[in-house]
N, C-alpha and C positions, 0 to 999 in steps of 0.2 A: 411587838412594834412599839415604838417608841419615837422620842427626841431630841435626849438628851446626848452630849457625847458619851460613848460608849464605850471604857479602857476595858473590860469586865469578859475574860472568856468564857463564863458561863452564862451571861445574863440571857434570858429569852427575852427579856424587853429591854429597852433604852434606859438602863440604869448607867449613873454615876458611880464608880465605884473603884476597888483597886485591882492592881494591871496583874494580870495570872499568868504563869507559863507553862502551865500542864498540858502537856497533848500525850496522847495514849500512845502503847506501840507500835499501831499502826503509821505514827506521823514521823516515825524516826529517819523516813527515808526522805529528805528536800529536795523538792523538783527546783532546777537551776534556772531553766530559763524556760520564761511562757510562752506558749505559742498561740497565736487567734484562729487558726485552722479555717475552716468555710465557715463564713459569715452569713451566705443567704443558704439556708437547707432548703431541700425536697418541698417541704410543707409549704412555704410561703417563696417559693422561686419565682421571679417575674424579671421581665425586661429590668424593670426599677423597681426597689424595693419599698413596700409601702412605709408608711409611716411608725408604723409597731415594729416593721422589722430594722427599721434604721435606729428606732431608740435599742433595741438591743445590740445592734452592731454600736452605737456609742459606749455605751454600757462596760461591754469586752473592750474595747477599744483605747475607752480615755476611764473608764472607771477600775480597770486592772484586775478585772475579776475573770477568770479562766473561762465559763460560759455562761451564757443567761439563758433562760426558757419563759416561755409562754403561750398561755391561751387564752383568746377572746372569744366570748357569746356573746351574738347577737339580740336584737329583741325578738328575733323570726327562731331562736333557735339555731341559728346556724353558726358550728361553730369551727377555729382555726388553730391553729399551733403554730410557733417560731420556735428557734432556735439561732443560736450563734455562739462561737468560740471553739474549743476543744473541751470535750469531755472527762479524758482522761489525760493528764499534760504527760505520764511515764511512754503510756503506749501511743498520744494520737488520737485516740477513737474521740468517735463526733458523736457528740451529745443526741441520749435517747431521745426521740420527740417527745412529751408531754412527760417525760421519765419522773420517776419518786424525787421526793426529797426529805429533809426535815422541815417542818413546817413552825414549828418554836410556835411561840405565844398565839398563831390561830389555834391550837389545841383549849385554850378558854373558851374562844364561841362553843366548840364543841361540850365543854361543862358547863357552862352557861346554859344552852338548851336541854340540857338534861336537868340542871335544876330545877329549871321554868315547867320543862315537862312534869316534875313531881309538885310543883306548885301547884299546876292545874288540875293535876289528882286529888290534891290536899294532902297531900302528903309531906311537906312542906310548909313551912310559911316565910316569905320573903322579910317579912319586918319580926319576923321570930329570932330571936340570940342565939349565936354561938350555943352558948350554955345550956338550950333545949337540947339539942342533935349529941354534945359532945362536953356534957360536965366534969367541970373542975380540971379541962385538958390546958386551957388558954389561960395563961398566967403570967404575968412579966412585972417588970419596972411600968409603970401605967397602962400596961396591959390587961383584961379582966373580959374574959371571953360573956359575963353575964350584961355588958354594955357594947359589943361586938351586933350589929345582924347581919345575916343574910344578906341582903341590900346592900350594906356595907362593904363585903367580902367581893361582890360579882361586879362592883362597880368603883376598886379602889377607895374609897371613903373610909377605910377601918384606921386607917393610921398603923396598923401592923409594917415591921421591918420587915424590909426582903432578904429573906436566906441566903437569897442566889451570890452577892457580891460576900460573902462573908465563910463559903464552903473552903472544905481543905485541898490537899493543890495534888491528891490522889482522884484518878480516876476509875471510881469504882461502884459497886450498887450502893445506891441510899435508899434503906427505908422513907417512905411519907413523911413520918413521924420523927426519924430523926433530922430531916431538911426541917420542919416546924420548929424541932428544938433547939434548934442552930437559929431559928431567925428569935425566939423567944429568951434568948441571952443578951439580947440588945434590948435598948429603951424603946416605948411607942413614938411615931413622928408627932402626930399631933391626937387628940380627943376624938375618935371613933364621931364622925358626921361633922367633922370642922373644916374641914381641907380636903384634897385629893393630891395622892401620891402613887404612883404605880408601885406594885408590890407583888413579886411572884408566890409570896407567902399566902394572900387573899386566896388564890385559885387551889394551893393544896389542902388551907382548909374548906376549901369547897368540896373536892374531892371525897376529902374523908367524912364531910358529912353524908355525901351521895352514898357511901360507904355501909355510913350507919342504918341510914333508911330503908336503903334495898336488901343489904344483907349479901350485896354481889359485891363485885369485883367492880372499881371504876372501868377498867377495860371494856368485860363485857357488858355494863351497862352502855357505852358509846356502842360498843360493836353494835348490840338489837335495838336501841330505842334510834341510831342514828345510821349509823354503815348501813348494814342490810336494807333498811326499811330506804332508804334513795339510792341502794344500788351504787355504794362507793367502794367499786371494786377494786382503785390502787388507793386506799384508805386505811391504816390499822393504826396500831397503838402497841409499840411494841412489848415484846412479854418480857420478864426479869431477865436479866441478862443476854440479850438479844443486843449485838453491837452492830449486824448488818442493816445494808437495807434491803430487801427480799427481790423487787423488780429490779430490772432496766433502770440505769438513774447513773448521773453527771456523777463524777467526787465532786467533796468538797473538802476548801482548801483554807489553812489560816496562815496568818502571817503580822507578825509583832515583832519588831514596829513594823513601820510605813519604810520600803526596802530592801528591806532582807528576802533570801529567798522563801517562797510559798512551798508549806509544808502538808500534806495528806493527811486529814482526816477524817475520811467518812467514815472509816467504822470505829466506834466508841458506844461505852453505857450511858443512856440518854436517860438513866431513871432519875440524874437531880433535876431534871426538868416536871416530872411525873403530869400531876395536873395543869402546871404551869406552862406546860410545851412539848412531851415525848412526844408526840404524833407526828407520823411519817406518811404522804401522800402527791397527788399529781397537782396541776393546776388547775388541768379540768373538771377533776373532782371539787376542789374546791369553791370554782366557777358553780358546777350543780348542789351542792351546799349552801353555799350565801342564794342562791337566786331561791332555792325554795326556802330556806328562814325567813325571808324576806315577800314569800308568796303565803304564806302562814299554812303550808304544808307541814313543818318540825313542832311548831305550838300554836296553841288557840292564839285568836287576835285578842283577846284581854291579856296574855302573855306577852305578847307581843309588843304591843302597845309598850308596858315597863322595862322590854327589852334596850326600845328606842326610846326613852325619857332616856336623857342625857346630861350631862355636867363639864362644864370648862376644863378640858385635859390642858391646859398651860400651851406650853411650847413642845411638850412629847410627842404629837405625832402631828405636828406641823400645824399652818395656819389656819384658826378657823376649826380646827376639831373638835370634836367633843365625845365623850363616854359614856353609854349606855350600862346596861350589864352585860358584859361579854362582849361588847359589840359598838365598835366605832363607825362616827359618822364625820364626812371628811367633804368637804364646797369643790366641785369640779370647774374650771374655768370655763364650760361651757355651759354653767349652771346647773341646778339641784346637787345632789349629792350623791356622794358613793357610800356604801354602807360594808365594814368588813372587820379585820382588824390586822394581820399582817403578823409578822413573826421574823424572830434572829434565834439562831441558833451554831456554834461553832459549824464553819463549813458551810452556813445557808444562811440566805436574808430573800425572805419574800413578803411582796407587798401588794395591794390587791382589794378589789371589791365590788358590789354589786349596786345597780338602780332600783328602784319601783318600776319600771317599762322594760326590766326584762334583760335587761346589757349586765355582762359578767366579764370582768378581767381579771387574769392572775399573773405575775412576774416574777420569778426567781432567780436568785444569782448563788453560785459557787464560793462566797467568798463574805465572810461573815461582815459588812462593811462599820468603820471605825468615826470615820469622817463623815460632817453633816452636809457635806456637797457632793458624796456619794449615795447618798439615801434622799437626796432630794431627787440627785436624776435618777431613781429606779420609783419614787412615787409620780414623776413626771412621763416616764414612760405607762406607768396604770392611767394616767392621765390620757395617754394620746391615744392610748387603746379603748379608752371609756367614752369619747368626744370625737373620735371619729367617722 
């Protein structure tokens, strides 16, 4: 998540970048004409539809995006699901309730807390370099992994290039290592703690430090220290060459430019995302994720704490935001804030987050969005689901 305009069909977050036209073999077939199918589902059917489910029926509506989904938790626990649009534009079928999706750049809170969790071990150090975890790997045009840290990496500040707008225009598996070596042929933005620029390159060197420490798989570290342990049962990380999505789940659709017909691509290798975004899961799961990060069930409160020290993210994820490590904090018009960080992913844009009292929303669209007055109204519906 981001907020910058967005040309970039790989980006997980709001980068500026140039415009790609790669879609896999699965996108070869172009759905012609979209249809909105039932607007109000099973889940949230009333005489009139509430407020959550009207910003999704705008959404499919005037945002052009084949379905949306959602879920809202209360502060009592109780929680609901929407839906609207068609799920599959070939056949018709209506959108799973709370169905998988690609989740893009919320896959960082997910490494973010796993860092944190090894911080609190000691097994880690947040203001410890690059170059402790991973010598003589980080090296560029004013790059220098031994003036790099940790802190840096989890909270945008490193001035490292983003791979993601600079990959080649094949869709296939990438190594970790070689997405790093692709952002490591370009110059640094700025001096490592001078500025803040989002970067999907920060989170795969997060990864590979997680790597180094545990001696595991970034995978199955999220899987035991996070999945299992809150019971995120539509929640994984997919394995090498895995282009599905395993549950129940909408497609998702791209389309470049603005007009042309929308083309299919939910199944694709999602490994240039790796650390920066591969994660596939529901809303609700996510909803129980941010509310316990946030209840300091995933890490101690001294982790905690440095997760939400935060810094001026500009104009990326809209007014008023700011960036933790892993974790955005974002002024709700009905006061305090919402805490999350939100994801794009070819085929998916969800946006979303949680309070301190307990309230959890998530929103997802089918359609990677391009335009800043379509990502305004999908944070304005987390909006009307979180102030409600």
């Amino acid at each position: 998540m981001g907020g910058q305009k967005r040309r970039v069909f790989r980006s997980t977050g709001r980068q500026r970048g140039t415009r790609r036209q790669i879609l896999p073999a699965a996108a070869a077939v172009t759905i012609g004409v979209m249809t909105l199918g039932a607007l109000v589902p099973p889940a949230a059917s009333a005489a009139r539809p509430d407020a959550v489910q009207q910003s999704l029926n705008a959404l499919v509506r005037d945002g052009g995006t084949p379905s949306a989904l959602a879920s809202v938790k209360g502060p009592g626990g109780r929680n609901r699901t929407y839906t609207a649009g068609t799920g599959d534009l070939a056949t018709g079928a209506p959108v799973p309730v709370d169905g998988q999706v690609r989740i893009g750049s919320n896959t960082k809170t997910f490494v973010a807390v796993v860092v944190l969790q090894l911080v609190a071990e000691r097994r880690l150090g947040l203001d410890a370099t690059v170059e402790t975890y991973l010598p003589g790997l980080v090296r560029g045009e004013g790059i220098d992994g031994r003036h790099i840290t940790v802190r840096q990496l989890l909270q945008h500040t490193s001035g490292l290039p983003d791979y993601s707008n600079r990959l080649g225009d094949d869709v296939r598996y990438y190594d970790p290592r070689e997405l790093l070596a692709t952002a490591l042929r370009h110059p640094a933005e700025f001096v490592p703690g001078k500025s803040w620029k989002y970067s999907n390159t920060n989170y795969v060197l997060a990864g590979l430090i997680v790597q180094k420490v545990t001696g595991r798989p970034l995978a199955d570290e999220i899987d035991r220290r996070i999945i299992k342990r809150m019971g995120l049962r539509h929640t994984y990380f997919p394995a090498p060459g895995d282009a599905r999505i395993r549950e129940p789940h909408p497609h998702g659709y791209y389309q470049e430019p603005a007009g042309t017909p929308l083309r299919d691509i939910t199944e694709m290798d999602p490994s240039w995302g790796w650390a920066a975004g591969q994660m596939i899961s529901t809303n609700s799961d996510l909803d129980r994720f941010f509310t316990a990060l946030l209840a300091g069930r995933l890490v101690p409160a001294a982790q905690l704490v440095q997760m939400r020290s935060t810094v001026p993210a500009g104009a990326t994820f809209g007014p008023g935001a700011r960036y933790g490590l892993g974790l955005v904090s974002r002024p709700l018009p009905c006061g305090g804030l919402a805490w999350g960080h939100g994801g794009s992913f070819p085929g998916y844009e969800t946006r979303g987050g949680a309070t301190d009292d307990g309230r959890a929303a998530h929103v997802a669209v089918t359609l990677q969005f391009t335009g800043e007055a379509a990502r305004r109204s999908l944070e304005r519906a987390v909006d009307t689901a979180l102030c409600r």
